[in-house]
N, C-alpha and C positions, 0 to 999 in steps of 0.2 A: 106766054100770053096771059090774058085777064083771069082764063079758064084754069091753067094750072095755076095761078097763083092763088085763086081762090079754094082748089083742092090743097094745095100743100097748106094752106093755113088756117084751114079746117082743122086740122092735127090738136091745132092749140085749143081748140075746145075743152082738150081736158084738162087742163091750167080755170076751166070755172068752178071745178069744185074740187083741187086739186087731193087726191088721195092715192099717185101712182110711185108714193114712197111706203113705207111703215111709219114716217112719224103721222101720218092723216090728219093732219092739218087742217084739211076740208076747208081752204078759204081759193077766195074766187080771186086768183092772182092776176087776171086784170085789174083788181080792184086795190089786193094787199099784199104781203106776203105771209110766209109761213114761216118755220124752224130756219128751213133754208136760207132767208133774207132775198127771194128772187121772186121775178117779176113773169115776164111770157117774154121779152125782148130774148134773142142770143147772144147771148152774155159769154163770152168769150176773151181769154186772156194769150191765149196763142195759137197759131196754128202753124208746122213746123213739122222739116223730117227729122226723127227720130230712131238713132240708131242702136240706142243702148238695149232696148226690148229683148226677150229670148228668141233665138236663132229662127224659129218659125213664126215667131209673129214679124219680124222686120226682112224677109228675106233676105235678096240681092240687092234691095235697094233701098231697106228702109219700110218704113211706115210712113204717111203723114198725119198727126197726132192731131186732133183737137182738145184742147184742153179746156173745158169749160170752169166759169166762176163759180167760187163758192160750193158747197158741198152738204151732203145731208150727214154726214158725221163730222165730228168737230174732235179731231184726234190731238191730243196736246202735244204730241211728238210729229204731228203732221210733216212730211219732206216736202211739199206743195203748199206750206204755209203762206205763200207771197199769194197766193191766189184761191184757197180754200178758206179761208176766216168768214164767218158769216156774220161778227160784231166789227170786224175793223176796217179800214181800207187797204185794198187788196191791188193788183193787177189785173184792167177789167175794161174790153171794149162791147160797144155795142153793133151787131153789124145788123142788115137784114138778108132774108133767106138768100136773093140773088147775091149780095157781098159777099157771102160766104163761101158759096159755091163758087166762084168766079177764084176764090182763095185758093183753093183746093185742086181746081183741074188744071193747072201750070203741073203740079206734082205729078198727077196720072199721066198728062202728056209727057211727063221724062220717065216715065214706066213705073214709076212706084206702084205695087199691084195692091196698097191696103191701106185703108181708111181708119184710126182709130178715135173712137169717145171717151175720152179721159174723166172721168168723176161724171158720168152720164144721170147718174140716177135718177136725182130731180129734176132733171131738163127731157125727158123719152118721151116726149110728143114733137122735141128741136130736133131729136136723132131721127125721130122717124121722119121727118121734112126731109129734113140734109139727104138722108138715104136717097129719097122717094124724088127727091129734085136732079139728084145727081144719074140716078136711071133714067127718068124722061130726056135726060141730055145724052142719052147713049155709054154711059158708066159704070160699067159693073167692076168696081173691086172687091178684095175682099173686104169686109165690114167688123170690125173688133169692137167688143164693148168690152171695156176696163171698167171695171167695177169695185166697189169696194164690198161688194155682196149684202149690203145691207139692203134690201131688195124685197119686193113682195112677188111673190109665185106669178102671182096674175098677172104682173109686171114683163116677168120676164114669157110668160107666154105668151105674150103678146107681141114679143119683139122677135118672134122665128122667123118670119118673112120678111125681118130686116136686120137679122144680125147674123153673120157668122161663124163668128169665131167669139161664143167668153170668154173671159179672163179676167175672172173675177179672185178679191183675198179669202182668206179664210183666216180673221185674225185673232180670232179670242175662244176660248171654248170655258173661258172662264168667266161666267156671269158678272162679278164684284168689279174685274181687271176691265170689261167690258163697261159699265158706268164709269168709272172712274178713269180710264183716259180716254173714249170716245162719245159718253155721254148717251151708251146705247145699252141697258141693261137686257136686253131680249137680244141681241146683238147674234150668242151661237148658235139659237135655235131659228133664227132669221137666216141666217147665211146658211146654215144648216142645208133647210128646207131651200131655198134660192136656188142651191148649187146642184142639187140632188134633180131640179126642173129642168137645168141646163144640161145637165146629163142626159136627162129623160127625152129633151128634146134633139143633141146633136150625137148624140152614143158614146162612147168611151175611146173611141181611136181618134188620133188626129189625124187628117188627112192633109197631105200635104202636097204642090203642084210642083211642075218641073222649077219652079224661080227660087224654090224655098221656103212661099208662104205656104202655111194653114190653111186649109178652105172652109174647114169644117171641123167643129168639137169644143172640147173646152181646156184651159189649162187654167191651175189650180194655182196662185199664188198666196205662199207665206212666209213673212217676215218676222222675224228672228228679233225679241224684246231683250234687252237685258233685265237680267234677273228673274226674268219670265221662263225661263227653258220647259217647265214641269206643263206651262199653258200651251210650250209650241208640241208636244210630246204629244199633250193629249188632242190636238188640233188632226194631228197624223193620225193618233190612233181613231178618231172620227170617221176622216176622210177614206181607208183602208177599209173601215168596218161599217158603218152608216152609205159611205156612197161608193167604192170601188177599188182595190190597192191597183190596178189598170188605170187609175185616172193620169193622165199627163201634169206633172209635179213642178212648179218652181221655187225651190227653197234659197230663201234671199238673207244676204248676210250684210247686206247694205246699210242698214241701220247707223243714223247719228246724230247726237242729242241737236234740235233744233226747237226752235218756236219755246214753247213752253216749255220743254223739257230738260232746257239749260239749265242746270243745278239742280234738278231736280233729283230726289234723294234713290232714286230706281232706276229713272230710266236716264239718268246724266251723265251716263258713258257711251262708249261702245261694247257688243259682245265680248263676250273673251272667246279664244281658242277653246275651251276646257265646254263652255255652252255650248258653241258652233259644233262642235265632234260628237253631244252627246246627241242633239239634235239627227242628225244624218248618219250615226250611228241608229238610232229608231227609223230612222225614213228606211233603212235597208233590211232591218229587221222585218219589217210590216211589209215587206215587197211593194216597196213603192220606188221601183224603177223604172219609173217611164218619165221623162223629163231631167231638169237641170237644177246645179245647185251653183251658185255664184261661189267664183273664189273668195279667201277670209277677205282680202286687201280692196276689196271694193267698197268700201266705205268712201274712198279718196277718189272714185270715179263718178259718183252718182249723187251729184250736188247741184242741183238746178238751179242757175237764176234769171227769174220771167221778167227783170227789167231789161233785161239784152233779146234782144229780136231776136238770136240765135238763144235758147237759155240752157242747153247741154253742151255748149261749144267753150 
């Protein structure tokens, strides 16, 4: 009714001075935009079950992902480049809060127990609607926020009452590697702190229901650069020593030159074996046994494209 639509879109009030990233842009996104290129509209490029996620975020039945437009890091190797660019044309619908949701509950009616926000960051007044509409409907799944952990503390404490399960990256612990392909030189001491809140708030164990899913916690995702091995080492050694060697671990081998990164003189390959082994070589050393590491060969599985209404299929 008139009542809850006027509470769920309440939410967007804070899109008037928008500051709920770290670039603090501070501009009134009804009016303009920011870094982001994004407006207050749900900007939305797919929504879809997704089953490639780790074993406790997709359970028995999947996920179904929201993948929102455009992004607060602009990573030059980005794998979501068809819909992350915030200079080019991308893969990009507009819906409103009811379209959304209307999207979504087919999914939970065939039992999929979890709802995920794919590149949330600069949209977490659209997650907290989506949440906050889909419980007044009587829907409680589980709630995931993918994160790229560029994130402000305030941010994500804010989001306990509506998230969870994080799963957030942890990609750079090297300041220079951090401007120069994601355009975020404060980047490890951001996620840093971020990740260290997410903890604070969901504890260190995963908790998981009889279906498979997660209910509760956080899981820690890092991706494997080439040429970079010495950045993902000390990534571990961070996350082991600064926030927990108990934290739930996804070490990802998926990595493959796209977007900007074709030709490019570092990152214009794939890993090698010889990176991959030194890498999880250290994740074992550091007791970081809790969680999963993709096989080498999944490069050739983990290739999205959002022009197909299915874009994992």
């Amino acid at each position: 009714d008139n009542k809850q639509l006027e509470k769920l879109h309440s939410f967007l009030d804070e899109f008037k001075n928008s500051t709920i990233c770290p670039r603090n842009c501070a501009v009134n996104r009804f009016e303009e935009h920011g870094y982001c290129n994004s407006g207050v509209d749900i900007s939305v490029s797919t929504v879809c079950i997704h089953t490639g996620e780790e074993p406790a975020v997709i359970g028995d039945k999947g996920i179904c992902n929201i993948f929102f437009s455009r992004c607060n890091l602009q990573c030059i190797y980005c794998q979501n480049c068809q819909i992350s660019s915030v200079t080019e044309e991308i893969v990009d619908y507009h819906f409103k809060i009811e379209e959304i949701v209307e999207m979504i509950i087919p999914f939970l009616n065939d039992e999929v127990g979890a709802v995920g926000f794919v590149s949330p960051s600069h949209v977490v007044p659209i997650v907290k609607m989506i949440v906050t509409a889909l419980k007044m409907k009587g829907y409680h799944p589980v709630f995931v926020y993918n994160t790229n952990a560029y994130e402000k503390v305030e941010t994500i404490r804010g989001l306990d009452d509506y998230i969870d399960l994080f799963l957030p990256d942890f990609k750079y612990a090297d300041n220079d590697l951090a401007e120069e392909y994601s355009e975020a030189t404060d980047y490890p001491e951001i996620a840093l702190a971020a990740i260290q809140e997410m903890k604070r708030l969901k504890g260190t164990n995963l908790m998981v229901n009889e279906h498979g899913y997660a209910t509760s916690g956080v899981i820690v995702r890092h991706l494997i650069l080439p040429n970079q091995a010495e950045n993902s080492l000390e990534v571990l050694r961070r996350i082991a020593i600064e926030i927990t060697p108990r934290i739930t671990i996804s070490l990802m081998s998926q990595y493959y030159p796209t977007y900007k990164a074709i030709g490019h003189p570092e990152l214009g390959r794939q890993i090698s074996p010889r990176e991959y082994e030194a890498v999880q070589a250290e994740m074992e050393r550091l007791g970081l046994c809790n969680g999963w590491w993709q096989d080498f060969e999944s490069p050739e599985f983990y290739r999205p494209d959002f022009t197909n209404e299915q874009p994992f299929e």
